[in-house]
Chimera marker file (.cmm) of the C-alpha trace (Angstrom):
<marker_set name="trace">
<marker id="1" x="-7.931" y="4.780" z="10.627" r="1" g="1" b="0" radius="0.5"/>
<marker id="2" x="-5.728" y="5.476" z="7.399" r="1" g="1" b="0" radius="0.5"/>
<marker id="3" x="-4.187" y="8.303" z="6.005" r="1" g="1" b="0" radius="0.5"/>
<marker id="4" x="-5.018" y="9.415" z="2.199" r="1" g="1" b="0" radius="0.5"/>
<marker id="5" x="-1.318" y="10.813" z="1.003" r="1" g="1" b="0" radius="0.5"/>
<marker id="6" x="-2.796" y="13.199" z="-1.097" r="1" g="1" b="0" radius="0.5"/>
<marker id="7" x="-3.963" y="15.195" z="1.130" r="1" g="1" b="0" radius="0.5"/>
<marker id="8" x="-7.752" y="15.100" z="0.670" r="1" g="1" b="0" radius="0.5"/>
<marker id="9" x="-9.567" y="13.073" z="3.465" r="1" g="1" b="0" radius="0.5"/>
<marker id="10" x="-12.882" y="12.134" z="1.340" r="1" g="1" b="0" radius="0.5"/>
<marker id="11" x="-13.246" y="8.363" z="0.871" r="1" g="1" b="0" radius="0.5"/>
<marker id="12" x="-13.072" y="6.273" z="-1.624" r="1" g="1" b="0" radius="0.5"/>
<marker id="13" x="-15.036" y="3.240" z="-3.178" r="1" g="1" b="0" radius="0.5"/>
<marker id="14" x="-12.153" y="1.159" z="-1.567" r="1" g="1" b="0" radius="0.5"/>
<marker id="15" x="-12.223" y="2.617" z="1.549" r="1" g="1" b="0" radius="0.5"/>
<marker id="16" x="-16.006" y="1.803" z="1.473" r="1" g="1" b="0" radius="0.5"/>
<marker id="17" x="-15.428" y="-1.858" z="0.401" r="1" g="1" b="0" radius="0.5"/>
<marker id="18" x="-12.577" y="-2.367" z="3.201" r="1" g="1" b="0" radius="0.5"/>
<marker id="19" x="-14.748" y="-0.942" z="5.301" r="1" g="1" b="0" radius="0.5"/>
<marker id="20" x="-17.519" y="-3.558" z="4.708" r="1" g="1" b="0" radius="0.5"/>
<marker id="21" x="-15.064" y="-6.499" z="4.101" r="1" g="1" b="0" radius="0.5"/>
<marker id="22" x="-13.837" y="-6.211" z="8.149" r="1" g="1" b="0" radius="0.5"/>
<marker id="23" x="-17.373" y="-4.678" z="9.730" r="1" g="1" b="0" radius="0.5"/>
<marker id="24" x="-18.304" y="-8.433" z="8.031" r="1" g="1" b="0" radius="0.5"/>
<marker id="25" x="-15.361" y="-10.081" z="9.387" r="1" g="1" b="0" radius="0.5"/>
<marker id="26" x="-15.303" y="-8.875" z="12.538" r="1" g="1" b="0" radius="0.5"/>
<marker id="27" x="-19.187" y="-9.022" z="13.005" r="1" g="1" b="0" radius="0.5"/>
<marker id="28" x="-19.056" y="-12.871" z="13.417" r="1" g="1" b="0" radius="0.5"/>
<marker id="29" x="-16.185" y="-12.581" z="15.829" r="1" g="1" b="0" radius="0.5"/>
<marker id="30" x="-18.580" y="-9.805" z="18.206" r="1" g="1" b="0" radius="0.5"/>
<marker id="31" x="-16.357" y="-7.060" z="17.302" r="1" g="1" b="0" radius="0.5"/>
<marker id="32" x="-18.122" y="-4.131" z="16.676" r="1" g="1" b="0" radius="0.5"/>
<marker id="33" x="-16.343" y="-1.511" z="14.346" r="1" g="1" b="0" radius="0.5"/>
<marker id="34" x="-17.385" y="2.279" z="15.509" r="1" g="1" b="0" radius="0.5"/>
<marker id="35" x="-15.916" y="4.282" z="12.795" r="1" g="1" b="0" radius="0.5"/>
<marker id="36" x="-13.775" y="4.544" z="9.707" r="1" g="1" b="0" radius="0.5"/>
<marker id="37" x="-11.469" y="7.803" z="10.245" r="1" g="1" b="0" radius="0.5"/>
<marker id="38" x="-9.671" y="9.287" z="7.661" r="1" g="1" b="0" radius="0.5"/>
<marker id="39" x="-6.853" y="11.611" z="7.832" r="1" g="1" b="0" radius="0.5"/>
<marker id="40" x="-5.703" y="13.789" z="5.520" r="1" g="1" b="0" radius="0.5"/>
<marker id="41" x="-3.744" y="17.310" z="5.159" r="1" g="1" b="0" radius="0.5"/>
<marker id="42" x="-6.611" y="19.376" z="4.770" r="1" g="1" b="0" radius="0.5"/>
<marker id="43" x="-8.154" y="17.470" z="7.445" r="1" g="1" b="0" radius="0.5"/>
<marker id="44" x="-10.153" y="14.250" z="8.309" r="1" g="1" b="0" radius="0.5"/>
<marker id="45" x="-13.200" y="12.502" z="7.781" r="1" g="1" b="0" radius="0.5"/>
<marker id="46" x="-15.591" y="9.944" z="10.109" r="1" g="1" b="0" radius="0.5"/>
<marker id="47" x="-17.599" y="7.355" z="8.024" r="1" g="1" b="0" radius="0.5"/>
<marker id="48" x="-19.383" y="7.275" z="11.102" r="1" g="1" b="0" radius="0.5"/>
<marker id="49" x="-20.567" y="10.918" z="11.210" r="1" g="1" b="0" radius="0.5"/>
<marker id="50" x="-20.888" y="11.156" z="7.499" r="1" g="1" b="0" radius="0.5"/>
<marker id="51" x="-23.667" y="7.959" z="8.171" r="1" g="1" b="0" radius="0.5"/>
<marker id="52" x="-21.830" y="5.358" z="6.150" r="1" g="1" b="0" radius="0.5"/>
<marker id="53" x="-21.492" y="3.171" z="8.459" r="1" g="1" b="0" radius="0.5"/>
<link id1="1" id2="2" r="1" g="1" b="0" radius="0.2"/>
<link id1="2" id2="3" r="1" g="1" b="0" radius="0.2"/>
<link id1="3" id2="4" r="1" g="1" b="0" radius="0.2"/>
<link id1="4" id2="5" r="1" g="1" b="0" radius="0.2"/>
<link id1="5" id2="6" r="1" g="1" b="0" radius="0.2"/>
<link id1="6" id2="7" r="1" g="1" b="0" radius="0.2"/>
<link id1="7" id2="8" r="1" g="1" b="0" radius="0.2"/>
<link id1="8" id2="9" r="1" g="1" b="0" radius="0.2"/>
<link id1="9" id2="10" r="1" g="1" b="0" radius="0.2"/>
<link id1="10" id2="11" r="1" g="1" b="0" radius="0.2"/>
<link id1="11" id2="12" r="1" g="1" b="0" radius="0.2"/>
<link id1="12" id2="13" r="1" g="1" b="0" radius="0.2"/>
<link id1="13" id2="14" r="1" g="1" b="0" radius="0.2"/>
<link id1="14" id2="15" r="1" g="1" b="0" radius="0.2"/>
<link id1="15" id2="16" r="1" g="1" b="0" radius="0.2"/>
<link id1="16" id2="17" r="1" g="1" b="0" radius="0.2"/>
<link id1="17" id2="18" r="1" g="1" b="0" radius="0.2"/>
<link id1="18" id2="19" r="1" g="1" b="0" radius="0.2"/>
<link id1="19" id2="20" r="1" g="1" b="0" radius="0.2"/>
<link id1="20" id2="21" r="1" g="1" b="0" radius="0.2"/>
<link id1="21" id2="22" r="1" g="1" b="0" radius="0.2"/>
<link id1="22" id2="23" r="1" g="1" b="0" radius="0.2"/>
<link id1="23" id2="24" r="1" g="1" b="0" radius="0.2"/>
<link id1="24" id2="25" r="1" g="1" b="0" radius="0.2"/>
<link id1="25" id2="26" r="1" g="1" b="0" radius="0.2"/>
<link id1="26" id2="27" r="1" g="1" b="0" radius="0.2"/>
<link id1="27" id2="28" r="1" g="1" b="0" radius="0.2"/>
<link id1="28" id2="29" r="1" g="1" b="0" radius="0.2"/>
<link id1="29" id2="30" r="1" g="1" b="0" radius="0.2"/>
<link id1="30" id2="31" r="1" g="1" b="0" radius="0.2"/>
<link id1="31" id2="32" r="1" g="1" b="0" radius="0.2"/>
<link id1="32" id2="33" r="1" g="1" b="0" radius="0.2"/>
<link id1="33" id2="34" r="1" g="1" b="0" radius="0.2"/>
<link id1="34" id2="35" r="1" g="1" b="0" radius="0.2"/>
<link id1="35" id2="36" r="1" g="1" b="0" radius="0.2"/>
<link id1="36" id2="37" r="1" g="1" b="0" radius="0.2"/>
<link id1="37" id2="38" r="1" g="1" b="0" radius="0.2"/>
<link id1="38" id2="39" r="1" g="1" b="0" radius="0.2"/>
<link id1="39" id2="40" r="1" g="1" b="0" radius="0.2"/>
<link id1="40" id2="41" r="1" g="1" b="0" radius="0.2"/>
<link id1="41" id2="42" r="1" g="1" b="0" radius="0.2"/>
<link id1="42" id2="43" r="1" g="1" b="0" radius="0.2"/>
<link id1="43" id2="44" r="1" g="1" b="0" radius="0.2"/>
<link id1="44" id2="45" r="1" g="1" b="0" radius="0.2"/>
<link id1="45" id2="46" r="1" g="1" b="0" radius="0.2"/>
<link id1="46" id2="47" r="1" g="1" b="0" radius="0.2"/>
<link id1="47" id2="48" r="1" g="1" b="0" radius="0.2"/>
<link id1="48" id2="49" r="1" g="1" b="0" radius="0.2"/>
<link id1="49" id2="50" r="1" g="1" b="0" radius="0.2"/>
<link id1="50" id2="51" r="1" g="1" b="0" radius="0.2"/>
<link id1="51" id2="52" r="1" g="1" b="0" radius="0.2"/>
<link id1="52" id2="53" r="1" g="1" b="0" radius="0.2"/>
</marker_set>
């Protein structure tokens, strides 16, 4: 989970490439990642419920 300072929650091409970078790093290791939340002033937003993950 991260917060985006400006206020809008939608994510970005780097929070889909972090997002891949440690799901494949932590894959190996037999950590599973669940979600990706996002948190912003107008609300948030689940890479996991928007199917991105």
């Amino acid at each position: 989970m991260h917060n985006h300072p400006s206020g809008d929650p939608s994510p970005s091409q780097a929070d889909f490439e972090m997002t891949k970078a440690i799901i494949d790093i932590a894959k190996p290791l037999g950590i599973a990642v669940h979600d990706h939340i996002i948190a912003g002033g107008s609300g948030h937003a689940s890479l996991r419920v928007m199917r991105l993950i």
